[in-house]
C-alpha positions in Angstrom: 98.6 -63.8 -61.3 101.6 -64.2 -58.7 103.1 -67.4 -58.5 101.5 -70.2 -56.2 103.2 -72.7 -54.1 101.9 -76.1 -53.6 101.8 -75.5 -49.9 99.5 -72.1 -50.3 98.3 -73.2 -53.2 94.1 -72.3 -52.9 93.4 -73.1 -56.7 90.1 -74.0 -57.4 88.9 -73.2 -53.7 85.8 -71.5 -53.7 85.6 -68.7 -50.2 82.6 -66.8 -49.0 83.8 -64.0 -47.0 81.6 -61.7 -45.0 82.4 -58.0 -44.3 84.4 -58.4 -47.4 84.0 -55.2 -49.1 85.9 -53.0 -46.8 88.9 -53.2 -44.6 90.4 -56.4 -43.3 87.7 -58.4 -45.2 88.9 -57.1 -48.4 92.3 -57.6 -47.7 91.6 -61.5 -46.9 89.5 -61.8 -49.8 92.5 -60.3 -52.5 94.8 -62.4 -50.6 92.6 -65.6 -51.0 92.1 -64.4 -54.9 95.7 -64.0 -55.2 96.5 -67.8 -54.1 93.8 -68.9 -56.5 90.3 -69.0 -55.1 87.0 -68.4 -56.2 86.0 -65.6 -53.5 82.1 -64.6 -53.2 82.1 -61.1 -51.2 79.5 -60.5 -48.6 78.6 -57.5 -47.2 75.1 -55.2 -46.4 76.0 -52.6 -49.0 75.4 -53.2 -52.7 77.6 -50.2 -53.7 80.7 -51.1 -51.7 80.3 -54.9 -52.9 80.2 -53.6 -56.3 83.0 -51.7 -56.0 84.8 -54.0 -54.1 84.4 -56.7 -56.9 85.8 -54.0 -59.7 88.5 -53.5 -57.9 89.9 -57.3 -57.0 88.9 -58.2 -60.7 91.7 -55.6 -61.6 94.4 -55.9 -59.0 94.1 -59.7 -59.4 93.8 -60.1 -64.0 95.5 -63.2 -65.1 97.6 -63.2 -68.4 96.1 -66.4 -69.3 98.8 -69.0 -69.0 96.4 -70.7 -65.9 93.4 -72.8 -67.2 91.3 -71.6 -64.7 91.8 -68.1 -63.5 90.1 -67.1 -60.0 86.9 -65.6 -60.1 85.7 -62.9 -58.1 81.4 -62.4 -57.3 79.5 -60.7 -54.7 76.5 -61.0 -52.9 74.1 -58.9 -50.4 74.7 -60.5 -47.2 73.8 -59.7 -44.0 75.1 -61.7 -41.1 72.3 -60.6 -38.7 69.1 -61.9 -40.6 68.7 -65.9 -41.2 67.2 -65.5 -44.8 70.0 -63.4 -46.3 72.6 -66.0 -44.9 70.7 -68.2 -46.6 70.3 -66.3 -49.9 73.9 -65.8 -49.4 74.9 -69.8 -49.4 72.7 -70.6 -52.3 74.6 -68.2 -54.4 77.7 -69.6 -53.7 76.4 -73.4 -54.5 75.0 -71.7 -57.6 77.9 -70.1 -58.4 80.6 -72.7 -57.6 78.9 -75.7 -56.7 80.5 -75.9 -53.4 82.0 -74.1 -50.3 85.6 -74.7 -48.7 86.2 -71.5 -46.9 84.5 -69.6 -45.0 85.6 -66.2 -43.4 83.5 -64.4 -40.9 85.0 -60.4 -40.8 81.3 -58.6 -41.0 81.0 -56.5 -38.0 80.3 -53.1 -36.3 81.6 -50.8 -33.3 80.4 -48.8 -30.6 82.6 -46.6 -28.9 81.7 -45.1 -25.4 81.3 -45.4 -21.8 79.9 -48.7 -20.6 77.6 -46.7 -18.5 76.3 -44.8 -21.7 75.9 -48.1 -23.4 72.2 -49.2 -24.3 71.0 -52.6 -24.3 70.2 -52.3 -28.2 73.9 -51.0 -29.0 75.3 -53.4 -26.7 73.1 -56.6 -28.6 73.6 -55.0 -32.1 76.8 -55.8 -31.7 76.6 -59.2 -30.4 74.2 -59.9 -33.4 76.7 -58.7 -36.0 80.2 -60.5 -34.7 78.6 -63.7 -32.2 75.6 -64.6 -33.4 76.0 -63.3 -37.3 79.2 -65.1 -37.5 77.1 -68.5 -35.5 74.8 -68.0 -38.2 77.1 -68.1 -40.8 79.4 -71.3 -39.3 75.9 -73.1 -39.6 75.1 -72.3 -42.9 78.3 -73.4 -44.2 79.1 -75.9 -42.0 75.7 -77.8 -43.1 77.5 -77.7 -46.9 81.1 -78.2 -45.3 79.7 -81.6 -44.0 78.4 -82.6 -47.6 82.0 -82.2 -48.6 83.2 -83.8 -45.4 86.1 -80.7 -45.8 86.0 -77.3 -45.2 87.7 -74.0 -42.9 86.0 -71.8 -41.3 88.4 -68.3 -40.4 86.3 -66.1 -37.5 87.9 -62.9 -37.2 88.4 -62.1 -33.2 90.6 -58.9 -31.9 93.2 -58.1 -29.4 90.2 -56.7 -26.8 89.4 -60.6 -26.8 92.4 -61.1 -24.8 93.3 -57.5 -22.9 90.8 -54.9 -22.0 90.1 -51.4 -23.9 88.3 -48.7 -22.3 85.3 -47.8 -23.7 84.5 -50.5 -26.3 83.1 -53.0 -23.8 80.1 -54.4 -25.9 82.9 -55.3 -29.1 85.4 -56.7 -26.3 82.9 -58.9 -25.2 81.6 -60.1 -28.6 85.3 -60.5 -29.4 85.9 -62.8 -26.6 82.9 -65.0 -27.1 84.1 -65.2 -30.9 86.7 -67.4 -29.5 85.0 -69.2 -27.4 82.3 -70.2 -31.0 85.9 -71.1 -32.9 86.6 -73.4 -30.0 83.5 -75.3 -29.8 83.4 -75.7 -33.3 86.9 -77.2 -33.6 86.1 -79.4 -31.3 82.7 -80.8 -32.4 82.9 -80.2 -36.4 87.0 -82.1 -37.0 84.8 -85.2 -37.4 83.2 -83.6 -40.2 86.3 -82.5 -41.6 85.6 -79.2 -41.0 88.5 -77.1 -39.7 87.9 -73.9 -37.2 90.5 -71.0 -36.6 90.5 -67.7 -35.8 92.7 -64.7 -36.4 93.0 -62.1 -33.8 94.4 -58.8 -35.3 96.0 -56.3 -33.4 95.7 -52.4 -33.6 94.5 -52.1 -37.8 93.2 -49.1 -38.6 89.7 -49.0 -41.0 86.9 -47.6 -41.3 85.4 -48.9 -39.1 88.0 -47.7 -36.4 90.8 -45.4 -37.7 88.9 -42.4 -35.8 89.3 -43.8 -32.5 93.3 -44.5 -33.2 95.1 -42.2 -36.1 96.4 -38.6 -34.1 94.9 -39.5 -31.0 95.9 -40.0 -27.6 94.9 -43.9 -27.6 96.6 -44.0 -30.8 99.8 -43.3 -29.3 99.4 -44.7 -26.2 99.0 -48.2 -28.5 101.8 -47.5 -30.6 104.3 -46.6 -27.0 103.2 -50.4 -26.3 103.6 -52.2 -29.5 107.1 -53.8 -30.1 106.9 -52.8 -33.7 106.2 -49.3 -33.2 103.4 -49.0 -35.7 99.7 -49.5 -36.3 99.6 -52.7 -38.8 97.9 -52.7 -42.4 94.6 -54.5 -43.2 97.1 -56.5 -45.7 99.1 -57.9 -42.9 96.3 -59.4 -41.6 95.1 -61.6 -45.0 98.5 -63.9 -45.2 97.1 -65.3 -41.7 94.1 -66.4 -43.6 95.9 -68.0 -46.8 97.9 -69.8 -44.3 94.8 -71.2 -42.2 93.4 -71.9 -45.2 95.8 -73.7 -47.5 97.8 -76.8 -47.0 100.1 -75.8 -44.5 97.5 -74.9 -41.9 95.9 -78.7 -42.8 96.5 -79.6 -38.6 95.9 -76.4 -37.7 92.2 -76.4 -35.5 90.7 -74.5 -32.8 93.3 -71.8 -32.7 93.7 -68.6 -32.3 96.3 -66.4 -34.8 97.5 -63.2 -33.0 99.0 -60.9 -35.7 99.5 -57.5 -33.2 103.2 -56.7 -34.0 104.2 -57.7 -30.9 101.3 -55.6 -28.7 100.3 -59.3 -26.3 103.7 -60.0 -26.1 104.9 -56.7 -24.3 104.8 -56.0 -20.5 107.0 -53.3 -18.6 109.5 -52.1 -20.7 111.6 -49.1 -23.0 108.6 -47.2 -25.0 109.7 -48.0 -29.0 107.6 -45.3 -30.3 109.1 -43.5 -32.8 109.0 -39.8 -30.6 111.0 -41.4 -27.7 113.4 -41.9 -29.6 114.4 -37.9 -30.3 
């Protein structure tokens, strides 16, 4: 195991984190792992949780000089039905006996013209990033309070801030994701409850790299980002081991932009890479 630094230290920690089998949810789970957490992965599909476990249980072996080396479960979790949530929070008590951190990255996408957009793609969404991720603030927060200490990390997006053509129903499920971390900050400090969220920039995943890699809006994003490059999952997790560790301890009811630059830029020289020839 890497080396841990009081002020990032998360030994002995114990992290649910949904949508953690894939993507940026996998990347904040190995990062948590890495800084010494217990992680319990959550995701709708058993394979990919499976797999997902495999593979942090080998990128994250100890040699045995720490007592208690981080351990690494999973769970069937989805965020859109009450009695898996449940099921979900009971494992981890089982498990670990307690719940510090809690990261909300489950989540879906639909792609197209608002005027092509149904109602039941447009509230499939909302159920998976607003209401899932409520349902999952509850949960834990209800064993948070126990503790009276806990962090809750919702993952929100760039659209919650600018606007993206053609992904209107994730924009808007984005944007009232910071509007949940903001209430909850506000209400659940008293509790000792902490709530953040992290707002990635362009990433490419699954659940998105088709809509961005050798395409036209892939370009146009990378012409407008400072750094002149999508970013990495990975990038993304050292957000979360900071709002989760001792050195985001005053950190509450705010919003961590990690976009390479993309909020920051207005009307200026394109950076990308082809301008440059």
């Amino acid at each position: 195991m890497p080396i841990r630094t009081a002020l990032f230290d998360l030994s002995n920690q114990v992290a649910l984190v949904t949508g953690g089998a894939t993507g940026i949810g996998k990347e904040i789970a190995k990062a948590l792992v890495q800084h010494g957490a217990h992680v319990l992965i959550g995701s709708r599909t058993a394979d990919k949780v499976t797999a997902a476990v495999a593979e942090l249980r080998r990128d994250t072996e100890g040699d045995g000089a720490d007592p208690i080396e981080p351990i690494v479960e999973g769970v069937s979790l989805d965020v859109t039905n009450d009695a898996s949530v449940e099921a979900a929070m009971k494992k981890c008590i089982d498990l670990f006996g307690r719940l510090d951190i809690l990261v909300n990255s489950a989540g879906v996408m639909v792609k197209k013209p608002t005027f092509d957009l149904t109602m039941a793609e447009f509230e499939m969404v909302y159920s998976s990033h607003v209401t899932g991720s409520f349902r999952c603030c509850q949960a834990a927060g209800h064993l948070m309070r126990e503790q009276h200490a806990g962090c809750i990390i919702n993952v929100a997006s760039i659209s919650s801030f600018v606007g993206l053509t053609e992904v209107t129903a994730y924009a808007s499920a984005k944007s009232a994701v910071l509007g949940l971390t903001r209430q909850l900050a506000t209400e659940w400090a008293k509790f000792g409850i902490r709530t953040n969220a992290i707002a990635p920039g362009f990433i490419p995943t699954d659940l998105n790299k088709k809509f961005m890699v050798g395409s036209d809006r892939g370009r146009r994003i990378i012409e407008r980002t400072p750094m002149a490059r999508f970013g990495t999952a990975d990038e993304i997790a050292g957000g979360a081991v900071y709002l989760a560790s001792k050195a985001g301890a005053f950190v509450n009811g705010h919003t961590l932009v990690i976009d390479g630059g993309y909020l920051a830029t207005g009307i200026g020289d394109s950076v990308a890479p082809w301008t440059q020839e």
